[in-house]
MMTF fields as JSON, N, C-alpha, C and O atoms, coordinates in Angstrom:
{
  "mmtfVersion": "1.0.0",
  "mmtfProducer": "UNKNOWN",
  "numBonds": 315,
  "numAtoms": 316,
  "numGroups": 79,
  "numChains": 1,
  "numModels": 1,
  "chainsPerModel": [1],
  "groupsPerChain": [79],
  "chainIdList": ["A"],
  "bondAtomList": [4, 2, 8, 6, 12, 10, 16, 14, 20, 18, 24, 22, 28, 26, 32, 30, 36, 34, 40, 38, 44, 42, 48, 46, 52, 50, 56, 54, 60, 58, 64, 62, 68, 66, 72, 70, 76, 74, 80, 78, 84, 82, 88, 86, 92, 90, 96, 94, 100, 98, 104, 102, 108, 106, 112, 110, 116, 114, 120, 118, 124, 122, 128, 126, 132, 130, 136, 134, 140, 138, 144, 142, 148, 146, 152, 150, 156, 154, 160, 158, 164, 162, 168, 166, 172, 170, 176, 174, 180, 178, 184, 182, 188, 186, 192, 190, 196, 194, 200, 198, 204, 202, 208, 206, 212, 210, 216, 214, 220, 218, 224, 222, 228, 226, 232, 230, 236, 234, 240, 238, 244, 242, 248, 246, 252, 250, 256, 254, 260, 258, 264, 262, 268, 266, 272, 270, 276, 274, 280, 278, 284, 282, 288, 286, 292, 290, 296, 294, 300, 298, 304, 302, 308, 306, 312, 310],
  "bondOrderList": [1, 1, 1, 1, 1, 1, 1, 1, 1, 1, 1, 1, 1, 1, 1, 1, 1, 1, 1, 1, 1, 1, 1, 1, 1, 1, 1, 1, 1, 1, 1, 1, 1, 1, 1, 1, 1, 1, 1, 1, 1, 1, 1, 1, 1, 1, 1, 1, 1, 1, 1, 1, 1, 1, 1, 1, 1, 1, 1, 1, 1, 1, 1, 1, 1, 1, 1, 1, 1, 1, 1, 1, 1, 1, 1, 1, 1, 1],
  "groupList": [{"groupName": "UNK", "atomNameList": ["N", "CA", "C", "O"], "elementList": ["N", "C", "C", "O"], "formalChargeList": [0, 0, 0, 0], "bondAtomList": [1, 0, 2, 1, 3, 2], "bondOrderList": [1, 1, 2], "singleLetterCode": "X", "chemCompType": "L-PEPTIDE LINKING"}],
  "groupTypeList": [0, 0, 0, 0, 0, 0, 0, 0, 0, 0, 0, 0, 0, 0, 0, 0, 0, 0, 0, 0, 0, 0, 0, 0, 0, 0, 0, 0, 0, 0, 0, 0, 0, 0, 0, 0, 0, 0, 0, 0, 0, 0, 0, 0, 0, 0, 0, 0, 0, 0, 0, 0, 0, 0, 0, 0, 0, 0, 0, 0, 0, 0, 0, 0, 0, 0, 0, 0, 0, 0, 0, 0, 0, 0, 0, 0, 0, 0, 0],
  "groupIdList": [1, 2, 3, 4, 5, 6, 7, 8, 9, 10, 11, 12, 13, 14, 15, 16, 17, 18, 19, 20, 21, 22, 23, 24, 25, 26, 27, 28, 29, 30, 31, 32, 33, 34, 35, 36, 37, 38, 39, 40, 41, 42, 43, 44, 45, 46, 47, 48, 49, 50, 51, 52, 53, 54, 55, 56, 57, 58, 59, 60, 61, 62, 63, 64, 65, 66, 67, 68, 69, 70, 71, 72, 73, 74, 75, 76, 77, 78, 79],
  "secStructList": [7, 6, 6, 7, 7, 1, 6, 6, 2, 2, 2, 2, 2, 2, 2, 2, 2, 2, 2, 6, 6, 1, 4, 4, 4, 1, 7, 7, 7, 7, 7, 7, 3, 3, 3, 3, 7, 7, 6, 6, 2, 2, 2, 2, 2, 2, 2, 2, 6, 6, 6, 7, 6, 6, 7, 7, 3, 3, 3, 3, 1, 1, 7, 7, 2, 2, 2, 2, 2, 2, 2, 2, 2, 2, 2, 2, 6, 7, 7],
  "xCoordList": [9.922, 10.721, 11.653, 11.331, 12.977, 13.934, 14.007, 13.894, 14.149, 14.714, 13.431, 13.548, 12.703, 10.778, 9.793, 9.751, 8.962, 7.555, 6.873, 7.476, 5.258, 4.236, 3.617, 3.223, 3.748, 3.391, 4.129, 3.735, 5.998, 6.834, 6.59, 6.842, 6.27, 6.025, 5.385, 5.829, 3.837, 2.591, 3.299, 2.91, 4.31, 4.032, 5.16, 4.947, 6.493, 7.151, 6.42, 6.756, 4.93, 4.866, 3.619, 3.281, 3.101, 2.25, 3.467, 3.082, 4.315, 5.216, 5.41, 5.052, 6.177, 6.187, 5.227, 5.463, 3.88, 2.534, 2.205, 1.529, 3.057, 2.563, 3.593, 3.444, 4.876, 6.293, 5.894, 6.132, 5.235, 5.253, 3.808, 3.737, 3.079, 1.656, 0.61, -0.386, 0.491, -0.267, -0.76, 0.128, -2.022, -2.506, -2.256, -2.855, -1.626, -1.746, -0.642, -0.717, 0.251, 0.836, 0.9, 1.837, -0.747, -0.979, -0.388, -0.32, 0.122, 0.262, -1.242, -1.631, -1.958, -2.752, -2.654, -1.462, -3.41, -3.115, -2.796, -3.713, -1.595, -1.773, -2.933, -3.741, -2.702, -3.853, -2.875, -1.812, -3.773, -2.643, -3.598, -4.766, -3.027, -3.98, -2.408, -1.295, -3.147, -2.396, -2.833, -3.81, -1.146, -1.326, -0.842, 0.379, -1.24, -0.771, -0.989, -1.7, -0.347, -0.844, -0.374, -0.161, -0.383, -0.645, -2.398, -3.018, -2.672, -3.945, -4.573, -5.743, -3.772, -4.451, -4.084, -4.139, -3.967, -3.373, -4.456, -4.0, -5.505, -6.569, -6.5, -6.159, -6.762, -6.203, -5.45, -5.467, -4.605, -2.828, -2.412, -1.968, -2.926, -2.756, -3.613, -3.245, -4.707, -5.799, -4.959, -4.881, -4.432, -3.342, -2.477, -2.577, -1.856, -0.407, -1.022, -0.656, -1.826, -2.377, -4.05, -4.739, -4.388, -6.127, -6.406, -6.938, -6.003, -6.342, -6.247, -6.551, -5.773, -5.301, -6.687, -6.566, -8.224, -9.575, -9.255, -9.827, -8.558, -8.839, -7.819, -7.463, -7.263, -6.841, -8.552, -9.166, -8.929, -10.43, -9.684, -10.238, -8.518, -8.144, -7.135, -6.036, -7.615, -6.761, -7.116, -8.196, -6.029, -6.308, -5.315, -4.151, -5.88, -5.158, -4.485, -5.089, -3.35, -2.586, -3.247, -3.605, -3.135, -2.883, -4.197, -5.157, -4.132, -5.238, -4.885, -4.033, -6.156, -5.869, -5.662, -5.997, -5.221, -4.787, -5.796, -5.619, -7.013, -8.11, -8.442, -8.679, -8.597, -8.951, -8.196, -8.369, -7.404, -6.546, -6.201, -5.811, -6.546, -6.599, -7.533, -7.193, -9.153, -10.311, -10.478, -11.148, -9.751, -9.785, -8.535, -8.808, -7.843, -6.817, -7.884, -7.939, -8.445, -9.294, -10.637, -11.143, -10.871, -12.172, -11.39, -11.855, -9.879, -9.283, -9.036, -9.058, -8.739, -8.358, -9.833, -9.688, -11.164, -12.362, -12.099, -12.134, -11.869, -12.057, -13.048, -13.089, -13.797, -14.645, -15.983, -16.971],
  "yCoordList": [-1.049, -2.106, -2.659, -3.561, -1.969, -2.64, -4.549, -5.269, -4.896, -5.957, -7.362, -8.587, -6.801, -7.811, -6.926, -5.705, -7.685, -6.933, -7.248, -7.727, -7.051, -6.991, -8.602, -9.06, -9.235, -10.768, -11.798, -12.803, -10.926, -11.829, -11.427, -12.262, -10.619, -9.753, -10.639, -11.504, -10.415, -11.293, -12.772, -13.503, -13.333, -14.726, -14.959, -15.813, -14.024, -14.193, -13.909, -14.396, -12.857, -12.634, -13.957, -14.2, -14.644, -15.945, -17.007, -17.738, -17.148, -18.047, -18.098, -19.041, -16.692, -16.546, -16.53, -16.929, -16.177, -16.591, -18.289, -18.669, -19.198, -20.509, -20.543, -21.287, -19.693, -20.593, -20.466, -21.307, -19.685, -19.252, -19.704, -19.647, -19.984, -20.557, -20.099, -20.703, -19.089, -17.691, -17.38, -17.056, -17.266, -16.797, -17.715, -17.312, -18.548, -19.506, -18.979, -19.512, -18.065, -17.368, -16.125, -15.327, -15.993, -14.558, -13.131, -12.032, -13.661, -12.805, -12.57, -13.444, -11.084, -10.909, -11.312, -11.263, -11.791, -12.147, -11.305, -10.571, -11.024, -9.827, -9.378, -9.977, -8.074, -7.722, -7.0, -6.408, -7.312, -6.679, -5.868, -6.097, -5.234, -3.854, -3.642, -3.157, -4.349, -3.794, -2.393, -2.004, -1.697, -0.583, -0.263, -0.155, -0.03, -0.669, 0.605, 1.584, 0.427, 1.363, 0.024, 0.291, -1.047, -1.799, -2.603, -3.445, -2.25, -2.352, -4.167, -4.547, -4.682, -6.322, -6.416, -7.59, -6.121, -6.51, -7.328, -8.284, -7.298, -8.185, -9.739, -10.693, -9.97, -11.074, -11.714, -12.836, -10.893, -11.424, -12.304, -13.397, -10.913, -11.309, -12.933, -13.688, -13.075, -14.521, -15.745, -16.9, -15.27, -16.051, -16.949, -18.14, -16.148, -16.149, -16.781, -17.934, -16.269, -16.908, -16.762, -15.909, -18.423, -18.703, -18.383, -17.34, -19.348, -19.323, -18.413, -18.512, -17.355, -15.916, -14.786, -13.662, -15.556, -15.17, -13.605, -12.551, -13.685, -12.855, -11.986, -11.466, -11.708, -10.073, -9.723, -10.406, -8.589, -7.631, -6.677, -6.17, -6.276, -4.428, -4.37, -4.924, -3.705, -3.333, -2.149, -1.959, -1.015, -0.18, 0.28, -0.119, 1.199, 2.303, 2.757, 3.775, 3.17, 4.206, 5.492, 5.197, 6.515, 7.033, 7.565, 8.003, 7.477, 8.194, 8.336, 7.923, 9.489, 10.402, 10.228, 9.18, 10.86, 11.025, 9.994, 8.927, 10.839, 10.529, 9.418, 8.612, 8.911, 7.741, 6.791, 6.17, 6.835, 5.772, 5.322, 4.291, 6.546, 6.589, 5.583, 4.426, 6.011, 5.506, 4.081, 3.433, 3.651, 2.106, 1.482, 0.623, 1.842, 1.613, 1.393, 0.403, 2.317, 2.18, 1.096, 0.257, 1.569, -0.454, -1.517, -2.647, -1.247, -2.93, -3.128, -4.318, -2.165, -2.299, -2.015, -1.884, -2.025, -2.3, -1.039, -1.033, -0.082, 1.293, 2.222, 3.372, 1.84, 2.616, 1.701, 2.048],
  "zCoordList": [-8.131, -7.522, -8.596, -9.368, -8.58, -9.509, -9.407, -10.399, -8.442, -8.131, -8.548, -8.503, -8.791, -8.765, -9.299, -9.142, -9.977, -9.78, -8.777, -7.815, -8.704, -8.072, -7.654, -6.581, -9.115, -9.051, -8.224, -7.633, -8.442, -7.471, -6.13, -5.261, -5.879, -4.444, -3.899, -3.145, -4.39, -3.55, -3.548, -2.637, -4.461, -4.233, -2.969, -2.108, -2.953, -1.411, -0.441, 0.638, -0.494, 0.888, 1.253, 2.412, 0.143, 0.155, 0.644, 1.558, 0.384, 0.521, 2.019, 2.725, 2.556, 4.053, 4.675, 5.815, 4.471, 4.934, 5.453, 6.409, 4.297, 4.661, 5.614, 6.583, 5.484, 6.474, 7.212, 8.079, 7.456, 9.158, 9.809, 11.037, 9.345, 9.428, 9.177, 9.573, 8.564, 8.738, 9.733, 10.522, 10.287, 11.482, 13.087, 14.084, 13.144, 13.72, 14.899, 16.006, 14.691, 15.823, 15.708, 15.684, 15.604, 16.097, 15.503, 16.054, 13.819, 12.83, 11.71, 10.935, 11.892, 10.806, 9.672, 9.368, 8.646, 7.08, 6.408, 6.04, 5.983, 4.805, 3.911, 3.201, 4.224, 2.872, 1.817, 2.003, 0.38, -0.602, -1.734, -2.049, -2.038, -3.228, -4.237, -4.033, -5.431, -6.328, -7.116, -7.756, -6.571, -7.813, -8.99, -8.878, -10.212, -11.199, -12.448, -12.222, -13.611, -14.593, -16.228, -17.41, -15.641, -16.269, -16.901, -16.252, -17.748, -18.462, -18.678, -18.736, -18.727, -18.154, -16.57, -16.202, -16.229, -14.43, -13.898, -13.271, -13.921, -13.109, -13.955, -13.255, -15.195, -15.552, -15.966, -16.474, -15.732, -15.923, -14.379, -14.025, -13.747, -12.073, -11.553, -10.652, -12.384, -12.372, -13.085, -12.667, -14.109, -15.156, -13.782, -13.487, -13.301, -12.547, -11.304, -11.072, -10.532, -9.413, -9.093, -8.533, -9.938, -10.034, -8.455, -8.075, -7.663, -6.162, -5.323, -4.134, -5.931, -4.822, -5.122, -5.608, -4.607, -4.399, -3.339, -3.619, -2.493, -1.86, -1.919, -0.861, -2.93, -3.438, -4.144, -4.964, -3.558, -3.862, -4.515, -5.49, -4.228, -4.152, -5.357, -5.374, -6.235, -7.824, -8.269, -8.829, -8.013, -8.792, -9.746, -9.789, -10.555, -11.734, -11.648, -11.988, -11.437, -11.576, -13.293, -14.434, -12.738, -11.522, -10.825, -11.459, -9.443, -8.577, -7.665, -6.878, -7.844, -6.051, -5.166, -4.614, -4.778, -2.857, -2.124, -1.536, -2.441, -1.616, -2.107, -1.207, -3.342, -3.448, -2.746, -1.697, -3.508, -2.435, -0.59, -0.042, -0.149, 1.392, 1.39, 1.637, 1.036, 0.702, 0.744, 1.548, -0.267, -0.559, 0.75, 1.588, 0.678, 2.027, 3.486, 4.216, 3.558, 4.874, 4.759, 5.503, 3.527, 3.316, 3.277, 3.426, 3.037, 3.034, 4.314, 4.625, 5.423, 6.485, 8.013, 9.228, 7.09, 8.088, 8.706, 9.937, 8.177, 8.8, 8.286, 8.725, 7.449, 6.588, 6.595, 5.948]
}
């Protein structure tokens, strides 16, 4: 993403989450999985946003196919 990273990402799509109310008209909550090949990312990402408990999903770059389907389908209650 030329234009942002990952940290600005989550915080526009948190931002539009509150504009809009989050679930309150019948929009799901985002779910978000960072992928990363950055080596602090989990507490850099804690640094930047203490309160954002419910990002679970961080991975490594790089991985597999399958992994990643994998974790995609436990974030999304398909597994």
């Amino acid at each position: 993403m030329p234009k942002m990273n990952g940290f600005e990402l989550f915080q526009r799509i948190k931002d539009k989450e509150h504009e809009y109310g989050g679930t309150s008209i019948g929009i799901d909550k985002p779910r978000v999985c960072f992928i990363t090949a950055y080596d602090e990312y989990r507490s850099k990402f804690k640094e930047i946003f203490p309160t954002a408990e419910e990002v679970k999903c961080f991975l490594k770059k790089p991985i597999p196919m399958p992994d990643l389907l994998k974790r995609i389908k436990l974030q999304l209650g398909l597994l």
